[in-house]
BATORBA-932099 format. One line per 10 residues: number of its first residue (from 0); their letters; for each residue x, y, z of C-alpha. Coordinates in Angstrom, 1 decimal. Layout:
NUM	A	X Y Z ~ ...
END
This chain:
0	XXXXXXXXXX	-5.0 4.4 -25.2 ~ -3.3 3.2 -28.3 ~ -5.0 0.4 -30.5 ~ -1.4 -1.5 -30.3 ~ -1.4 -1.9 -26.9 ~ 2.0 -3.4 -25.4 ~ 1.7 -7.2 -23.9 ~ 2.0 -7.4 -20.2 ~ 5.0 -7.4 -18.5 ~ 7.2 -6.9 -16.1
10	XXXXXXXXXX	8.3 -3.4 -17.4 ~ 4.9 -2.6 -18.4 ~ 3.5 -3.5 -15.1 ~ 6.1 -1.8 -13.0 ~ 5.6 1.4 -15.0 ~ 1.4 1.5 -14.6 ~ 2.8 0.9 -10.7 ~ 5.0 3.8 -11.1 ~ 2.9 6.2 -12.4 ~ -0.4 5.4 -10.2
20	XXXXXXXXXX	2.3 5.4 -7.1 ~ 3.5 8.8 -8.2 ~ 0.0 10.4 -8.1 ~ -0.5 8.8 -4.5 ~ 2.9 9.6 -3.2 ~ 2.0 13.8 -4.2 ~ -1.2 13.4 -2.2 ~ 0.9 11.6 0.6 ~ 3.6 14.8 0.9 ~ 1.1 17.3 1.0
30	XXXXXXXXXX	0.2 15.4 4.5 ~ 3.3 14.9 5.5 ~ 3.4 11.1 4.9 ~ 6.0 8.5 2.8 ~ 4.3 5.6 1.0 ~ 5.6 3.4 3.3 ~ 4.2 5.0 6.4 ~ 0.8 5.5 4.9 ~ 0.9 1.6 4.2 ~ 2.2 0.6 7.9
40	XXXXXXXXXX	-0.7 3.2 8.8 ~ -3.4 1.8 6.7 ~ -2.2 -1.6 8.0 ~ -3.0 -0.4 11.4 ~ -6.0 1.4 10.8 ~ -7.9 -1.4 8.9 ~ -6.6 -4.5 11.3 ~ -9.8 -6.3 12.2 ~ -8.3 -6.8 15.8 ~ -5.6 -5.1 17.6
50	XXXXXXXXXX	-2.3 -6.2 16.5 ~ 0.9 -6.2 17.9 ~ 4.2 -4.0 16.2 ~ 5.6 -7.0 15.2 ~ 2.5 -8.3 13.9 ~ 1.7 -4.9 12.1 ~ 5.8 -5.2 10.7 ~ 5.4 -8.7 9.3 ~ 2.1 -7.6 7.9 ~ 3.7 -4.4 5.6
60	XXXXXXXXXX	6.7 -6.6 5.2 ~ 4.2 -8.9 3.2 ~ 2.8 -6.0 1.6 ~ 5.8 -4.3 0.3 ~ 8.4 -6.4 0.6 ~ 10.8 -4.9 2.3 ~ 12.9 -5.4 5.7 ~ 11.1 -5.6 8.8 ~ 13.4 -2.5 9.6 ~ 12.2 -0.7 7.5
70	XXXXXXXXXX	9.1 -1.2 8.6 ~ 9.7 -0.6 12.4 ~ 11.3 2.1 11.6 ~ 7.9 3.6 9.9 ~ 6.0 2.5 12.9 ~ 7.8 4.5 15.4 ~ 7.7 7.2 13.0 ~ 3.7 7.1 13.4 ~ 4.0 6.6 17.3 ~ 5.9 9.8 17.8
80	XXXXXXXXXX	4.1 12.0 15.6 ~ 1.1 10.6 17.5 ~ -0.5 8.7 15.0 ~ -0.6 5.6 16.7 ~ -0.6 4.5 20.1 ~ 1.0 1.5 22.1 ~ -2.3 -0.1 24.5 ~ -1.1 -2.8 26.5 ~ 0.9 -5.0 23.7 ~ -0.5 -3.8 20.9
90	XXXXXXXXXX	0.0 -1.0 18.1 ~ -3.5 1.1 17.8 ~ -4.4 4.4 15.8 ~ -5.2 7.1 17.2 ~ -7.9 9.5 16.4 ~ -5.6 11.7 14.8 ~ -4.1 9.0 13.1 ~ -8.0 7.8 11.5 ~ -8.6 11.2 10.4 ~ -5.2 11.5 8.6
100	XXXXXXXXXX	-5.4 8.2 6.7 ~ -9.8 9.3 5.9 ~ -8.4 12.4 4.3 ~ -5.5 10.7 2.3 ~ -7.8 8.6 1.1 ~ -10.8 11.2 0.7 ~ -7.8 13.1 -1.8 ~ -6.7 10.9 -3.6 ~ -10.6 8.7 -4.4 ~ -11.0 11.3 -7.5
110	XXXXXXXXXX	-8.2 11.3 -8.9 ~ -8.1 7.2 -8.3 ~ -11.3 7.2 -10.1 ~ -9.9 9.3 -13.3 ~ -6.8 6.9 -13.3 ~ -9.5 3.9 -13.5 ~ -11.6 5.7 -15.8 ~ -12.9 4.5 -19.1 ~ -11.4 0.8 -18.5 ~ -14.7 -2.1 -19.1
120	XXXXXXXXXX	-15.3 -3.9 -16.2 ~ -14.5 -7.4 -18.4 ~ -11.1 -5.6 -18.9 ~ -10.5 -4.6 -14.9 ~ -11.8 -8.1 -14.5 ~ -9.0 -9.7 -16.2 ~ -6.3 -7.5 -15.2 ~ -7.2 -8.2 -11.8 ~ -7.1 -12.1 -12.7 ~ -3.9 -11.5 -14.4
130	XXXXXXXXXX	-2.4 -9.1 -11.4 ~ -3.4 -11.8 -8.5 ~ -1.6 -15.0 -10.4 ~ 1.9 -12.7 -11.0 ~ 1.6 -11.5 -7.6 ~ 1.4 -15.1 -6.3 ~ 4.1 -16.3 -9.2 ~ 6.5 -13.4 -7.8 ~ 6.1 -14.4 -3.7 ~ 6.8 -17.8 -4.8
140	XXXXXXX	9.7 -16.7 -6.6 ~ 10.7 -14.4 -3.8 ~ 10.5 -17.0 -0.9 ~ 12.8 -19.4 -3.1 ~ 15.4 -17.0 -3.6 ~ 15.3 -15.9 0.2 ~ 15.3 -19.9 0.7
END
């Protein structure tokens, strides 16, 4: 790390995104999975109770911003590869679908931890300070210019 570190921006921001995203998406091809499907998978997996699809597509639609066809689109991906399951209303993983998203994240955990590596905790601290209040300036932003 240089001494004359740029000022946080938008650019600088989107490229640390970039770069950390591009590690995660090879882990993601060598499984056969897009970084949008992992998220729509993750969201599924990790849901504290059963959700429904539309549920589970406004919830990655808050996550990544996208269209909510895009994200349906990504959950009916993961239904016919088996991944996840309809039961009753809701949109549920499957076993395969558990074990797929363990060993994503079983990859990628070391190579996470290099990434993260070497930064003080009063640093990751900040950052994360910093990170929450643009990512709560930028949904503002977002919600007034989809008015």
């Amino acid at each position: 790390m240089t001494a004359t570190a740029p000022a946080a921006d938008s650019r600088v921001l989107g490229l640390a995104h970039y770069a950390a995203r591009g590690v995660l998406e090879h882990v993601l091809a060598r499984h056969g999975l897009t970084f949008t499907r992992q998220i729509a998978l993750r969201t599924a997996v990790t849901a504290d109770t059963p959700r429904t699809p539309d549920e589970l597509a406004a919830a990655v639609v808050a996550a990544l911003k996208t269209g909510p066809a895009e994200a349906r689109a990504a959950f009916d991906d993961l239904r016919a590869e088996g991944l996840l399951v309809a039961d009753g209303p809701h949109l549920v993983p499957t076993d395969a679908g558990r074990t797929l998203l363990a060993a994503v994240a079983a990859e990628v955990a070391p190579v996470t931890a290099r990434v993260w590596a070497g930064i003080p905790a009063e640093d990751l601290a900040a950052t994360g300070r910093v990170l929450a209040r643009v990512t709560e300036n930028a949904d503002r932003e977002l919600a007034a210019l989809r008015g």
